[in-house]
C-alpha positions in Angstrom: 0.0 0.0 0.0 1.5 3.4 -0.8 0.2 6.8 1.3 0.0 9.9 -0.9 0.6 11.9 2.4 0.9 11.0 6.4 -2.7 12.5 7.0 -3.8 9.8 4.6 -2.0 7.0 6.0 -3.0 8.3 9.7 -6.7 8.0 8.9 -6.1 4.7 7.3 -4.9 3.4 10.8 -7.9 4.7 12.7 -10.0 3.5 10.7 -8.6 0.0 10.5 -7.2 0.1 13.9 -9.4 -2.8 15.4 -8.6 -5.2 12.8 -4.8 -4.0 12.5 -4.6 -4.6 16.2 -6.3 -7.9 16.1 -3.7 -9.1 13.1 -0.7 -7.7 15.4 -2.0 -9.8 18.6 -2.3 -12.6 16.1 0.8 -12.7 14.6 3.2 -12.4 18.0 0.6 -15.2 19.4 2.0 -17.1 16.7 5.7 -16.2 17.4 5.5 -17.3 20.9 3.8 -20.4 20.1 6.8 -21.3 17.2 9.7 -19.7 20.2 8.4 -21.1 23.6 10.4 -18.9 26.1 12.4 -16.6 23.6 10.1 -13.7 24.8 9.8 -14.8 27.8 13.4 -13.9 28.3 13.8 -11.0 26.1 10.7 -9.2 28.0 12.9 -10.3 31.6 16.0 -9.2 30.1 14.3 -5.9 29.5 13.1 -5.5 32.5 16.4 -6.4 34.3 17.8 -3.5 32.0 15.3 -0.8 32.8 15.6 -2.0 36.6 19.1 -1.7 37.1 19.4 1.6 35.0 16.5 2.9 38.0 18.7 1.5 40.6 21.4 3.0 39.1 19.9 6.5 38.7 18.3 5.7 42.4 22.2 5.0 43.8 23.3 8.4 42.5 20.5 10.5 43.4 21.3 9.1 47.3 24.9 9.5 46.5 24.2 13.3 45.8 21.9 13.7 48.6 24.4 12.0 51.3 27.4 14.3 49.7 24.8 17.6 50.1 23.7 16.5 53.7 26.5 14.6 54.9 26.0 15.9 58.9 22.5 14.7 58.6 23.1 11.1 56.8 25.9 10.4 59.6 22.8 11.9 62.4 20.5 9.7 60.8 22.7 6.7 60.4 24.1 6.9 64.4 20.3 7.0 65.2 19.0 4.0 62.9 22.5 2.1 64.5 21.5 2.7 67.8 17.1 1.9 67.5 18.9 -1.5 65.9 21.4 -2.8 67.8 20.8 -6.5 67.0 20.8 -5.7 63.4 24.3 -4.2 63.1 25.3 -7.0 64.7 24.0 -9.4 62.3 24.9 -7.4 59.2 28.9 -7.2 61.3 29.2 -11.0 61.3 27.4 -11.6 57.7 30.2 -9.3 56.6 32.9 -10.5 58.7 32.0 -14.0 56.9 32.2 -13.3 53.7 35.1 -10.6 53.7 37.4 -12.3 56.0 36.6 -15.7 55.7 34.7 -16.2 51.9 31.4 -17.6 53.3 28.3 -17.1 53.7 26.2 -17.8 56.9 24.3 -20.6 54.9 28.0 -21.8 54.4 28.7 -21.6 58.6 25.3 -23.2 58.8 26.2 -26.1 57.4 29.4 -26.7 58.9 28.1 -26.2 62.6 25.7 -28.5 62.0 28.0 -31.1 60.1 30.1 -31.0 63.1 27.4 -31.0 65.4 27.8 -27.3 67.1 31.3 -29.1 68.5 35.1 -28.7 68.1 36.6 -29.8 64.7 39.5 -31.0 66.7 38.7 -33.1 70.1 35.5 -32.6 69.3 34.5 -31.8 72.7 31.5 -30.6 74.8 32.7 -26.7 74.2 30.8 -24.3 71.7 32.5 -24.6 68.1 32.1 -21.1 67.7 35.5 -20.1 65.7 36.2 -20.0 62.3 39.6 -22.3 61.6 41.0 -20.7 58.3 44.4 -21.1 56.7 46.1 -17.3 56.5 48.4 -18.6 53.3 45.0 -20.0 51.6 41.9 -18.5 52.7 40.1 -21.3 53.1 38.0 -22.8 56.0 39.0 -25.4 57.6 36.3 -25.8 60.3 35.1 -24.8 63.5 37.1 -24.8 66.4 36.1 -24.3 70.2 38.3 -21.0 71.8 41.1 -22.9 73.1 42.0 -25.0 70.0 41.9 -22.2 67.7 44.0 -20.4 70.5 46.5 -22.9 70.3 46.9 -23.3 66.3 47.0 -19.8 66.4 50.0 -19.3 69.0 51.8 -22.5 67.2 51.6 -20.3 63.9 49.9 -22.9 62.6 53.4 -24.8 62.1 52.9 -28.7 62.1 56.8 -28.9 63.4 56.0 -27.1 65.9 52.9 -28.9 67.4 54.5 -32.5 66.9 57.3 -31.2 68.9 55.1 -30.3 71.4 53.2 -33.3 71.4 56.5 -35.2 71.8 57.4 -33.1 75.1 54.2 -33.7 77.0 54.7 -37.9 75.9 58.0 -37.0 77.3 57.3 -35.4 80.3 53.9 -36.8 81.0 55.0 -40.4 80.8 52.2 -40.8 78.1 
């Protein structure tokens, strides 16, 4: 079809526009049914787009607030630390776990409860509350109770070292 002018091809579309509609919903009903899930994605992936280009606009617009009212933010931030105590706490150790040690408390979850909330090590009665880590590495080892990870800790985690002191207590102790 050829328009002599925009005006033409303008009324042409209001006057059709129930049937062109109809033909359009037709047509991408037929697309989806030939590509199952193609849409599906390209719609999510469109939406992931616009949502992180909000959160990104969101971030900066905070960013410039915080920088304009920085005596305020650090008021209001004291006074939301304080009215949530336990919180800070939690949000502390959730980042002391993954920073420092790589894990996440799902990851701490499962080894207390592989090792049954005791020592990796003697595995005795005492609360396996310490994360056992090699410095060199970065990776967990287990948990430890206080005094065990005390102890690795003051032998510098040297295996020498702790054999050596194994054989002088057999030595000493007549064990």
């Amino acid at each position: 079809m050829s328009w002599t002018s925009e005006e033409q091809k303008r009324a042409y579309f209001e006057k059709n526009k129930d049937k062109l509609n109809a033909n359009a919903r037709l047509r991408a009903a037929k697309y989806r049914k030939a590509h199952p899930g193609r849409q599906a994605t390209a719609v999510a992936r469109s939406y992931q787009k616009h949502k992180a280009k909000r959160q990104a606009e969101g971030r900066e617009s905070a960013r410039k607030w915080r920088e304009k009212n920085r005596e305020r933010h650090r008021q209001m931030c004291r006074e939301w630390a304080a009215a949530n105590k336990a919180r800070c706490a939690a949000n502390a150790w959730i980042f002391k776990l993954r920073k420092k040690y790589g894990i996440t408390p799902a990851d701490y979850q499962l080894l207390f409860e592989e090792q049954k909330g005791k020592c990796a090590i003697v595995g005795c009665g005492r609360l396996a509350d310490h994360i056992d880590h090699c410095h060199e590495r970065g990776i967990v080892r287990g948990l430890l109770c206080k005094q065990c990870n005390w102890a690795i800790g003051y032998l510098g985690e040297s295996t020498i070292r702790a054999a050596a002191i194994i054989e002088y207590l057999r030595k000493h102790n007549g064990s």
